[in-house]
FIVO-847003 format. One record per residue (C-alpha): residue in three letters; x, y, z. Coordinates in Angstrom, 3 decimals. Example, Ala and Ser with C-alpha at 12.3 -4.5 7.8 and 13.67 -1.06 7.14 Angstrom:
pt code: ala x: 12.300 y: -4.500 z: 7.800;
pt code: ser x: 13.670 y: -1.060 z: 7.140;
This chain:
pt code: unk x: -73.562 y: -59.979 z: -3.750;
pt code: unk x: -73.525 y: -56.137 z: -3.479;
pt code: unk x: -76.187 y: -54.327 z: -1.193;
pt code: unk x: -77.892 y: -51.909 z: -2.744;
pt code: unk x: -77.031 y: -48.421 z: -1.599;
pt code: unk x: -73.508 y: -49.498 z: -0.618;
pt code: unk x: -69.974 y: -50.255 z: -2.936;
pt code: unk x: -66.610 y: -52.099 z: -1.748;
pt code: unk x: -63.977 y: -48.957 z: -1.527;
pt code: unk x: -61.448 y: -49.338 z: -4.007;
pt code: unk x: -58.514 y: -51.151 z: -2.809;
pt code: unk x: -55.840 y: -47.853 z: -3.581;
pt code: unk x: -57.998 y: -45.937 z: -1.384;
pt code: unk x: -58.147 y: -43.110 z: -3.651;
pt code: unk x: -61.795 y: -41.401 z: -4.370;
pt code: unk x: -64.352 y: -42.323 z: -6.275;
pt code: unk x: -64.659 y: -40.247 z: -9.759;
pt code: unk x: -68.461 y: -39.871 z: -10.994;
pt code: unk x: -66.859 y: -41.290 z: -14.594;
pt code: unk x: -66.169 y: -44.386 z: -12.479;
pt code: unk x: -69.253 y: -44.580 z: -10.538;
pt code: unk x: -71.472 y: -44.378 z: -13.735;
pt code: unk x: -69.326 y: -47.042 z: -15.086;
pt code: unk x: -70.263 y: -49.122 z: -11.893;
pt code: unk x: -74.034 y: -48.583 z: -12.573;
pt code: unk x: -73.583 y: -49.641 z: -16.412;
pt code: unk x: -72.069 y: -52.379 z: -15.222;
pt code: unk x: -74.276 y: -54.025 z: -12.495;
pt code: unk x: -76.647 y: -56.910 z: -13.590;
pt code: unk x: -80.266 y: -56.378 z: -14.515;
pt code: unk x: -82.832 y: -58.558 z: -11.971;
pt code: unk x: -83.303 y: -62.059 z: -13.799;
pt code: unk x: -86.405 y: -61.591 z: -16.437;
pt code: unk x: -88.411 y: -64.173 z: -15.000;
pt code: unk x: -88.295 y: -62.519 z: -11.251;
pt code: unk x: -89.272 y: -58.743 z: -13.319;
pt code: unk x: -91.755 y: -60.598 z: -15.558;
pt code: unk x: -93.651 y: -62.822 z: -12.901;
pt code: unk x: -96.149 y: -59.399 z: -11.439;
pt code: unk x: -97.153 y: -58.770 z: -14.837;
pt code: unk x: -98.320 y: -62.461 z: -15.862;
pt code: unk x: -99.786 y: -63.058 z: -12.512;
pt code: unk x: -102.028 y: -60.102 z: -13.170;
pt code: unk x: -102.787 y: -60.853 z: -16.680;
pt code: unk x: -103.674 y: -64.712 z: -14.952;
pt code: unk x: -105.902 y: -63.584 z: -12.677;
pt code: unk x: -107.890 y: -61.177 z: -15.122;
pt code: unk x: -108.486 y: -63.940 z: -17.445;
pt code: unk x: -109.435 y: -66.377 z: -14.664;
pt code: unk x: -112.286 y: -63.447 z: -13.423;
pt code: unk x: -113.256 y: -62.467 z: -17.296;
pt code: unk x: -114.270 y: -66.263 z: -17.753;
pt code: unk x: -116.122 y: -66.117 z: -14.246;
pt code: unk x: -118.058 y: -63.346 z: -15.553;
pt code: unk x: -119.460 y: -65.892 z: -18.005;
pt code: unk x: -120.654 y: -68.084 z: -15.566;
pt code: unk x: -124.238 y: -66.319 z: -15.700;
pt code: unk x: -124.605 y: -67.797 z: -19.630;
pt code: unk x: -124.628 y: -71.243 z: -18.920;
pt code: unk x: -128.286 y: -70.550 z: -17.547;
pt code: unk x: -128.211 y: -73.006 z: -14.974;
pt code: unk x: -129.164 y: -71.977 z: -11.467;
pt code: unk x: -127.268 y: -74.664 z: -9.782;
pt code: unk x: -124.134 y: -73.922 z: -11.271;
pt code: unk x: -124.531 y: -70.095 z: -10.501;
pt code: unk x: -125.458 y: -70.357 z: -7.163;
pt code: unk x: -122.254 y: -72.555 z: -6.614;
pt code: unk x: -120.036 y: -70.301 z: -8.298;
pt code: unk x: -121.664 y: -67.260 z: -6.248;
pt code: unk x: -120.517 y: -69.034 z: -3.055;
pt code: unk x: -117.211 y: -69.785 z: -4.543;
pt code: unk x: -116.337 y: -66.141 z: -5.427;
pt code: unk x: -117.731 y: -65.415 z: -2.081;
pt code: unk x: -114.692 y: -67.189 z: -0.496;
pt code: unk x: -112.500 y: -66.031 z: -2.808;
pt code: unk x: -113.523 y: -62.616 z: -1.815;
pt code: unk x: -112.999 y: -63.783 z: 2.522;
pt code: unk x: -109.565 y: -65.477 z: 1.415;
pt code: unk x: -108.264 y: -62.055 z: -0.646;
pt code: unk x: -109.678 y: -59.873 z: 2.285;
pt code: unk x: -108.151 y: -62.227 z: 5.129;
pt code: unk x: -104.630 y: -62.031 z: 2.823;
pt code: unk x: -104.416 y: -58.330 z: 3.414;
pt code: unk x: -103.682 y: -58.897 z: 6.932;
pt code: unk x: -101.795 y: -62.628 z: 7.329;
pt code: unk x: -100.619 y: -62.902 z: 3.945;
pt code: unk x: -98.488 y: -59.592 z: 3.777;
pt code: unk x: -97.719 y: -59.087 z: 7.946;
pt code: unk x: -98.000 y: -62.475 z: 8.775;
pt code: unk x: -100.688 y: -61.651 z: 11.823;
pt code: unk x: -102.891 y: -64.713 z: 11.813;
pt code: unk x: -106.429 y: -63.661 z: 12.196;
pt code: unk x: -108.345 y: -66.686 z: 13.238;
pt code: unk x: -111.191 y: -64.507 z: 13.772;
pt code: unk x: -111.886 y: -62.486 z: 10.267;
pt code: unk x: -115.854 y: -64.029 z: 10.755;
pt code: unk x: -116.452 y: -61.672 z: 13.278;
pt code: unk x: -116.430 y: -59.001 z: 10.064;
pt code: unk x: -118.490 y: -61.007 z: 8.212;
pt code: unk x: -120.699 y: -61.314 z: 10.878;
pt code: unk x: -120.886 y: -57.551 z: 11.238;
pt code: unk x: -121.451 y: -57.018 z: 7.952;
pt code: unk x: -124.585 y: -59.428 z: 8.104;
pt code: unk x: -126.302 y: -58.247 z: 10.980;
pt code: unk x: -125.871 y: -54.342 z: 10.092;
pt code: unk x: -127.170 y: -55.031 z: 6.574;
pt code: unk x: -129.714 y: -57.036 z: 7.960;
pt code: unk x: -131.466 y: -55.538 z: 11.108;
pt code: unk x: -131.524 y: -51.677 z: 8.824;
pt code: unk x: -133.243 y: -53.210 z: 6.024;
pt code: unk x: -135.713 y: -54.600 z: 8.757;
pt code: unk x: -136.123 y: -51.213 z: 9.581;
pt code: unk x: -136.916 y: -49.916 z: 6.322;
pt code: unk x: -133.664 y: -49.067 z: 5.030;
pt code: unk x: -132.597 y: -49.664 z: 1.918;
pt code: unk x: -130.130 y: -52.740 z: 0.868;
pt code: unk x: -127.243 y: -49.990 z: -0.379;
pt code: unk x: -127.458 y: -48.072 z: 2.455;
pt code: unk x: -127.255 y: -50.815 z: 4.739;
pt code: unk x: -124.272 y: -52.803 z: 3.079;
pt code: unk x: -122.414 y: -49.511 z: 3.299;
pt code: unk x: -123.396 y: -48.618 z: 7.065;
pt code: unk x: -122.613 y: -52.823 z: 7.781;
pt code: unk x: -118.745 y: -51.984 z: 6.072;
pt code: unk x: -118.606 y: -49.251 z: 8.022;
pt code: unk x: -119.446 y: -50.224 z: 10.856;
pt code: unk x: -117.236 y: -52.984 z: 10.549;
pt code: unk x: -113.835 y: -50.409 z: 9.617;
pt code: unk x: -114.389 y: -48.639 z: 12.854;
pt code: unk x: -114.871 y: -51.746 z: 14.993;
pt code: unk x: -111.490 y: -53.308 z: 13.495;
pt code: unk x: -109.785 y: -50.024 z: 14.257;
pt code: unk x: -110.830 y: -49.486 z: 17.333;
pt code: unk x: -110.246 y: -53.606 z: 18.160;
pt code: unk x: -106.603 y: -52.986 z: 16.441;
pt code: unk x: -105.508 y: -50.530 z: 18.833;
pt code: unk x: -104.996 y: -53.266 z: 21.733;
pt code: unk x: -104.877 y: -56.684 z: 19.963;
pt code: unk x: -102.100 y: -55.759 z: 17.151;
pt code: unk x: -99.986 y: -55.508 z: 20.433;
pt code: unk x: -100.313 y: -58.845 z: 20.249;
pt code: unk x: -98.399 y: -61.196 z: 18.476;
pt code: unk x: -98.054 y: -64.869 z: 17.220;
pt code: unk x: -100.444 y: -67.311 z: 18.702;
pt code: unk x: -101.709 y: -64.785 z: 21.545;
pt code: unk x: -103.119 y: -62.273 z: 18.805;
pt code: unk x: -104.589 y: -65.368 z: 16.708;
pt code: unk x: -106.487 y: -66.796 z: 20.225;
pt code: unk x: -107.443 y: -62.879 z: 21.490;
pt code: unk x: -109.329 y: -62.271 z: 17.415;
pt code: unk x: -110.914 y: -66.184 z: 17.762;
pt code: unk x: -112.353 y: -64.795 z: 20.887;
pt code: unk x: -113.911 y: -61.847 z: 19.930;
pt code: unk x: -115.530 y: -64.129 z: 17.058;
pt code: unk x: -117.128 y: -66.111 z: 19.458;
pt code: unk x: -118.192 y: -63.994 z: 21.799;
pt code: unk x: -120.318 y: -61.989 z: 19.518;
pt code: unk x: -121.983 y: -64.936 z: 18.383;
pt code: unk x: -122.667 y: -66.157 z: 21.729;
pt code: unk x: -124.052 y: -62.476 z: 22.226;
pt code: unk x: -126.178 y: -62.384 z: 19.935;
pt code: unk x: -127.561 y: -65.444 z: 20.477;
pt code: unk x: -128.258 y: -64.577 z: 23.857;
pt code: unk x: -129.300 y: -60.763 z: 23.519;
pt code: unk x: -132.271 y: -63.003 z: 20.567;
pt code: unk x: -130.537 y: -59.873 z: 17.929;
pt code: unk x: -132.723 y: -59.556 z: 15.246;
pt code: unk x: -135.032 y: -62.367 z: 16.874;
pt code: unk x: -135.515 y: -65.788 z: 18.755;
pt code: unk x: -131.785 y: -66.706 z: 19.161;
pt code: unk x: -130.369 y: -63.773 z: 17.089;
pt code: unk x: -132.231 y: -65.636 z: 13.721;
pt code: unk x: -132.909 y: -62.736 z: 11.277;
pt code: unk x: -135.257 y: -63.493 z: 8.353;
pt code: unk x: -135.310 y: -61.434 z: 5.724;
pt code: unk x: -137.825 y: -59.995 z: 2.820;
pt code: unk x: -137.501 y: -61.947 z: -0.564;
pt code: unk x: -134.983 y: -59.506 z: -2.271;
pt code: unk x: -135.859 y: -57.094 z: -5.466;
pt code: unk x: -132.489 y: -58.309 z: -7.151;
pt code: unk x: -131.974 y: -61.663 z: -9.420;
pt code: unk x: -129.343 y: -64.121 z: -8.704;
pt code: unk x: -127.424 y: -63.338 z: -11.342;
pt code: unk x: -127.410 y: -59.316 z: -10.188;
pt code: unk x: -125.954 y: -60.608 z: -6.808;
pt code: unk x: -123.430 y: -62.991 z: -8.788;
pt code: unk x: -121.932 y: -59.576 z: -10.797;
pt code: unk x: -121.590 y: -58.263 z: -6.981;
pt code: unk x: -119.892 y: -60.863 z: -5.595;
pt code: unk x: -117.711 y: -60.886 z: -8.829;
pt code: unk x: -117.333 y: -57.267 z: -8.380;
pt code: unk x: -116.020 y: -57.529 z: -5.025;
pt code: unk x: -113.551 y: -59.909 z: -6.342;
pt code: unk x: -112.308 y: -58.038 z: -8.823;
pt code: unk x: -111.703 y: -55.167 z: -6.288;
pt code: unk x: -109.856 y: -57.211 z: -4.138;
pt code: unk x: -107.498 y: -59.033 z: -6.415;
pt code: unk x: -106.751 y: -55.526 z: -7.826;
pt code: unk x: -105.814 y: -54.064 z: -4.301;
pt code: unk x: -103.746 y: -56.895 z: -4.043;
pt code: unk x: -101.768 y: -55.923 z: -6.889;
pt code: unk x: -101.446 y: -52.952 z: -5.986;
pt code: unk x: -99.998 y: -53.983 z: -2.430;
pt code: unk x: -97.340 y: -55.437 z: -4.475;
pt code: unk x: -96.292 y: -52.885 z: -6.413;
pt code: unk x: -96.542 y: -49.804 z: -3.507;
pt code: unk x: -95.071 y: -48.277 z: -0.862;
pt code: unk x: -97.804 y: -49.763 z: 1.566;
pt code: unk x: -97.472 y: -53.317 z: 0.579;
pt code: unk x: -93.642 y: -53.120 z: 0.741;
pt code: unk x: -93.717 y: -51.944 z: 4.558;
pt code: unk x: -96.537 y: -54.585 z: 5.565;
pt code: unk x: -94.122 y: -57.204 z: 3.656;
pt code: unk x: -91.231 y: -55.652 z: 5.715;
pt code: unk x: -93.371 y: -56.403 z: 8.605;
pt code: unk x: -93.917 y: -60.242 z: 8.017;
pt code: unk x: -90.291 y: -60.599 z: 7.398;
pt code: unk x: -89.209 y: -58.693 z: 10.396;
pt code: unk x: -90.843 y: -56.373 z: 12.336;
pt code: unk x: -88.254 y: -55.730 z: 14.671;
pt code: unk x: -85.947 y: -54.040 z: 11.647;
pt code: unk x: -89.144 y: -52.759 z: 9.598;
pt code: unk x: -89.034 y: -50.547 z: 13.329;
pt code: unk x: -85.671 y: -49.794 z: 12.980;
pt code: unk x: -85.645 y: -48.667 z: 9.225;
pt code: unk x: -88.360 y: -46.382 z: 10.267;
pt code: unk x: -92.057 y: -47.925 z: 9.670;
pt code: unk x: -94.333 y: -47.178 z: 11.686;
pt code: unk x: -95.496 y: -50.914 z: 11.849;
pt code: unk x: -98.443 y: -50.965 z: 14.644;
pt code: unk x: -100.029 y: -48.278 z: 11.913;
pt code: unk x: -99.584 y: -50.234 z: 8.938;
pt code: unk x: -100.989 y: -52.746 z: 11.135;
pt code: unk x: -103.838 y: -51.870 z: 12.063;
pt code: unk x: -104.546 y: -50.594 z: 8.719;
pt code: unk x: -104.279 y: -53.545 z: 6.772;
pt code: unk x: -106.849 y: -54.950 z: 9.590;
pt code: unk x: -109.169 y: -52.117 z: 8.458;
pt code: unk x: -108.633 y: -52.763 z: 4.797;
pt code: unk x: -109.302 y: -56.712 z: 5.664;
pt code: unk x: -113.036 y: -56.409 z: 7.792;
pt code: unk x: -114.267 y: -54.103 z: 5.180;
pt code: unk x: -114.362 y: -56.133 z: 1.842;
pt code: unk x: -115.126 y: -59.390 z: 4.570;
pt code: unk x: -117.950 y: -57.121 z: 5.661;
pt code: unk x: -119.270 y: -56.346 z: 2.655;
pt code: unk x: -119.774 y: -59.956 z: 1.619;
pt code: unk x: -121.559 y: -60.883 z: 4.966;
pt code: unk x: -124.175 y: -58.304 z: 3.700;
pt code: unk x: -124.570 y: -59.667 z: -0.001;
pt code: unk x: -124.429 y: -63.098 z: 1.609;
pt code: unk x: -127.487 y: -61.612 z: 4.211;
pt code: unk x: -129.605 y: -60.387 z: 1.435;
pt code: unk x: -129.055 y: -62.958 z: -0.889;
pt code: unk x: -129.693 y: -66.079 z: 1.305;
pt code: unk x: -133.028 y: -64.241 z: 2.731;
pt code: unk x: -131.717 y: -65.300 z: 6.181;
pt code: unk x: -129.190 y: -66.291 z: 8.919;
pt code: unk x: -128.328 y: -67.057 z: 12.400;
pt code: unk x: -125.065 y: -66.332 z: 14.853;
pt code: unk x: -123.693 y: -70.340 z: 14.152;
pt code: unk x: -123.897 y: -69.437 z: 10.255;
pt code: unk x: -122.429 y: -65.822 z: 9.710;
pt code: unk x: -119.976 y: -66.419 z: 12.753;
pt code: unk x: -119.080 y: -69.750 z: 12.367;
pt code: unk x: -115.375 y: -70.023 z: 12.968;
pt code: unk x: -114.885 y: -72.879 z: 10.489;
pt code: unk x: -115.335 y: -70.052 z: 7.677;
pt code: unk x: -112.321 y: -68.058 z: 9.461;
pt code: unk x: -110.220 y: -71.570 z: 9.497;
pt code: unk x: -111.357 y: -71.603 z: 5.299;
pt code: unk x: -110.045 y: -68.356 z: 5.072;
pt code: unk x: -106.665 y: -69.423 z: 6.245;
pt code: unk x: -106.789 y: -72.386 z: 4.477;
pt code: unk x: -107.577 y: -70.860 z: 0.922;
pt code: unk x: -105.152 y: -68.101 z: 1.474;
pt code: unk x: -101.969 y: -70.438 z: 2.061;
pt code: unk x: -103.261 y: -73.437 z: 0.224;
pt code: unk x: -102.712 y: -70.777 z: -2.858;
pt code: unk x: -99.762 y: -68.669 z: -1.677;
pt code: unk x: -99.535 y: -66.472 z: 1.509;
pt code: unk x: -98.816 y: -63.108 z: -0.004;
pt code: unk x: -99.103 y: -63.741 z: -3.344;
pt code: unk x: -101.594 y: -62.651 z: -5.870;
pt code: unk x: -103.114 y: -65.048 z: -7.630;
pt code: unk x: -102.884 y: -67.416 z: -4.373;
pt code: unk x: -105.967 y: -66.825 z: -2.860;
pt code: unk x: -108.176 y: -67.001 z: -6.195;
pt code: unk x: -107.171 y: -70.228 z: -7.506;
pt code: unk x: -107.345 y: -71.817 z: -4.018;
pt code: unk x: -111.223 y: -71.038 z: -3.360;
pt code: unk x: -111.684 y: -72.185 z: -7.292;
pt code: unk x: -109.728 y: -75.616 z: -6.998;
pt code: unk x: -111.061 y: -76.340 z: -3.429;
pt code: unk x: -114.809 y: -75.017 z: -3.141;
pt code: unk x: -115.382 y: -77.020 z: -6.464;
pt code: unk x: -113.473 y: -80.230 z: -5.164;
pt code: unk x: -115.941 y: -79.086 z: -1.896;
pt code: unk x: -119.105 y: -79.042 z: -3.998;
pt code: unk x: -118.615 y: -82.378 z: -6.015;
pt code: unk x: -118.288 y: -83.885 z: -2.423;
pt code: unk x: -121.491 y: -82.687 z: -1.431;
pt code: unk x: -123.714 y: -83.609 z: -4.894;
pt code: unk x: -122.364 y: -86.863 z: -4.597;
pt code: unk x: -123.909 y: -87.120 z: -1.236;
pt code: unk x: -120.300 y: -87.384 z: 0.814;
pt code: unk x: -120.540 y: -85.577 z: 4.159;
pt code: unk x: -116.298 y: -85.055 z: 3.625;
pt code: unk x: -115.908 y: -81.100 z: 3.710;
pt code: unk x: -114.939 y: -81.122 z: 7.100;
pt code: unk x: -112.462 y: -84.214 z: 6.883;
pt code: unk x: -111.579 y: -82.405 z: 3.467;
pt code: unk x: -110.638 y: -79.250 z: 5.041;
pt code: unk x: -108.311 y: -80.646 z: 7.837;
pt code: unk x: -106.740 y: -82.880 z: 5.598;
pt code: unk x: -105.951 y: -80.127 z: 3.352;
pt code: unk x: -104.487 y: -78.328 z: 6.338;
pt code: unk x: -102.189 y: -80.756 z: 7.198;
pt code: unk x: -100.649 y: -81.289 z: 3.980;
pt code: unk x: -100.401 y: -77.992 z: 3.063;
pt code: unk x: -98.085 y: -77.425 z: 6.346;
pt code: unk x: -96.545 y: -80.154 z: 6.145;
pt code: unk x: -95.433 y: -80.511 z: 2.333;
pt code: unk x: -96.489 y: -77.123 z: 0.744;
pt code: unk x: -96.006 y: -74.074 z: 3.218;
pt code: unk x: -95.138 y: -71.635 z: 0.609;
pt code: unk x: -98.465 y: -72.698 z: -1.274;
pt code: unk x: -99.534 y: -73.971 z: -5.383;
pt code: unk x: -98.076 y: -70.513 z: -6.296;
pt code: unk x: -94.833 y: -71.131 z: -5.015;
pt code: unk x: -94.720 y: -75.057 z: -6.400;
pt code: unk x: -96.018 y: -73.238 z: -9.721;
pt code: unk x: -93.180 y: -70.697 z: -9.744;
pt code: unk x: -90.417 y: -73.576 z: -8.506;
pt code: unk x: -91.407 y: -75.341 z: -11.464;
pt code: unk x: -91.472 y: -72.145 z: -14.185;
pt code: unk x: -88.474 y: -71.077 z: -12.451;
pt code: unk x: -85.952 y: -69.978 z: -16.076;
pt code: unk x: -83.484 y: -73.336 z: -16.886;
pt code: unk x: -80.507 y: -73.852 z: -18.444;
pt code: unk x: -80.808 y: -72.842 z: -22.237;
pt code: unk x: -80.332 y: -75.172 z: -25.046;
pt code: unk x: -82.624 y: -77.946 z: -23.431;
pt code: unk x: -85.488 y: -80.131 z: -24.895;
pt code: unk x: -89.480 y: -79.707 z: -23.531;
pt code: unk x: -88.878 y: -83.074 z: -21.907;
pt code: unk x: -85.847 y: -81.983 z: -20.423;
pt code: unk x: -87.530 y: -78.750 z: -19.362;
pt code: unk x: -90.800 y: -80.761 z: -18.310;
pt code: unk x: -88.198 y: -83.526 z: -15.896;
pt code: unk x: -86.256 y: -80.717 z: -14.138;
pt code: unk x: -89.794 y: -78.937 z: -13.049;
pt code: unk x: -90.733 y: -81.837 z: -12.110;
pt code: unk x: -87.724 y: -82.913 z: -10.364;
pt code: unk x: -87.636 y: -79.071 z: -8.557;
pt code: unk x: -91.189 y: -79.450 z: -7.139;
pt code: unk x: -90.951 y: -83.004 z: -5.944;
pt code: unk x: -87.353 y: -81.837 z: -4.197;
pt code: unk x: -89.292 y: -79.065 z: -2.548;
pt code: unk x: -92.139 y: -81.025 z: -1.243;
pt code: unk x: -89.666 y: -83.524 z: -0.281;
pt code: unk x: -87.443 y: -81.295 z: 1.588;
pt code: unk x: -90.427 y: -79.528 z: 3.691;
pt code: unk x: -91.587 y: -83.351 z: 4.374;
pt code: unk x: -88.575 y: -84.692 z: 5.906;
């Protein structure tokens, strides 16, 4: 396979005319359609997926609104934490700490007779200049020393501010009855969504999201092509606290209350994880569909009465590293990878099959 940027030299030896090296560029193979096509669809996907969301509001039923706010909240912690461990690979176990943040600053201002805007923008912030200035010594970290050093941070602020009583008895805040409706702090939360799934596209298609990517695959020869990698680094921790930030706010206002165990409870940081690989690591449409599929499947667990989130969420974990690493959106583009022309939809239908099942099979054993 030729490397881009590079040609075998002509076994006479003799030089290379520019007739012959525009006849070597006519030549050369276009990228298979279905690898140039797959950005596009995933983008028109995920747009539909959020247009029908939007409807949500019309069904006029509180309970289902208030469970589809919380599941576009996680869809919003999963996109954010998929800036930073999704494209460099640096697995944040402690993303909460943001959301957190974001809580209390939005929080203890409108206590003190700010208003809600101003303090959801102060809380993200506040919580951009804390992940910079936390990025500058722990993303010289790496692998499971930078995931422990971020879960400690987490939990040390919540033991802190349970301690220091932040916001009152214990570090419980309580909150005024807010002036907006349910369904104004849904179209936020949707919103927020929106924005994030579009920075992820953009990541995909730019200059910045090639050189985090770069990063996850290697950082030692992103370095040597020239990246400045502890940069890109520590900006795609920025760009990752301040949408997480921002929902620990809406979540603030919205639920009227909170305490450190709730906004920094490190289960949410292991849900982050879990939606962003249980969808696709990286990917774009990933992170969406996993808080959809799994905070319903979540839900119906809890109206029936089942306390099983918890033993839902590790199970999930373990066969989703065990039997699905690269995620639904890889077993989804295995499948729709293009066939062999000329065949039947069964015979199309079998061999996706057949490719998935191989792939889990082959990650099992």
């Amino acid at each position: 396979m030729p490397v881009p940027g590079f040609r075998q030299r002509p076994s006479s030896f003799s030089p290379v005319t520019p007739a012959q090296q525009e006849r070597e560029a006519r030549e050369q193979k276009p990228a298979p359609p279905g690898l140039r096509s797959r950005w596009p669809w995933s983008l028109l996907a995920g747009l539909i997926i959020l247009a029908l969301a939007a409807l949500i509001p019309l069904s006029g039923d509180a309970a289902t609104l208030h469970t589809w706010t919380l599941i576009l909240m996680f869809a919003i912690l999963a996109q954010s934490w998929n800036f930073l461990g999704g494209f460099t690979g640096y697995a944040s176990f402690g993303n909460v700490f943001f959301f957190g943040i974001g809580a209390y600053s939005t929080g203890l201002l409108l206590l003190a007779g700010l208003s809600f805007w101003l303090g959801l923008l102060i809380g993200a912030a506040v919580a951009g200049l804390l992940a910079f200035l936390l990025g500058l010594p722990v993303l010289r970290l790496r692998g499971h020393y930078f995931a422990i050093a971020t879960l400690g941070i987490a939990e040390a602020t919540r033991e802190l501010a349970a301690i220091r009583n932040i916001g009152g008895s214990g570090g419980e805040v309580e909150l005024p009855l807010p002036q907006l409706s349910d369904t104004a702090f849904y179209f936020l939360f949707w919103l927020l969504a929106l924005a994030c799934f579009l920075i992820t596209a953009y990541l995909l298609r730019s200059k910045p999201g090639y050189a985090l990517i770069a990063i996850r695959e290697s950082e030692e020869t992103a370095e040597a092509m020239g990246i400045p990698t502890y940069w890109y680094k520590i900006g795609a921790f920025v760009l990752s606290a301040v949408p997480t930030a921002l929902a620990g706010g809406l979540y603030a206002y919205w639920s009227t209350g909170f305490d450190p165990p709730t906004v920094f409870d490190v289960g949410i940081s292991v849900e982050m994880v879990l939606l962003t690989v249980l969808g696709g690591a990286g990917t774009l449409l990933g992170p969406l569909i996993s808080a959809i599929l799994f905070e319903l499947l979540s839900f119906q667990f809890q109206i029936s009465g089942s306390a099983f989130h918890n033993s839902l969420l590790g199970l999930t974990i373990a066969i989703v590293t065990i039997f699905i690493p690269k995620g639904l959106v890889g077993l989804g583009q295995e499948f729709f990878r293009p066939l062999a022309p000329g065949m039947s939809r069964r015979q199309l239908l079998a061999e996706g099959v057949r490719r998935v099942r191989r792939v889990i099979a082959a990650n099992g054993v």
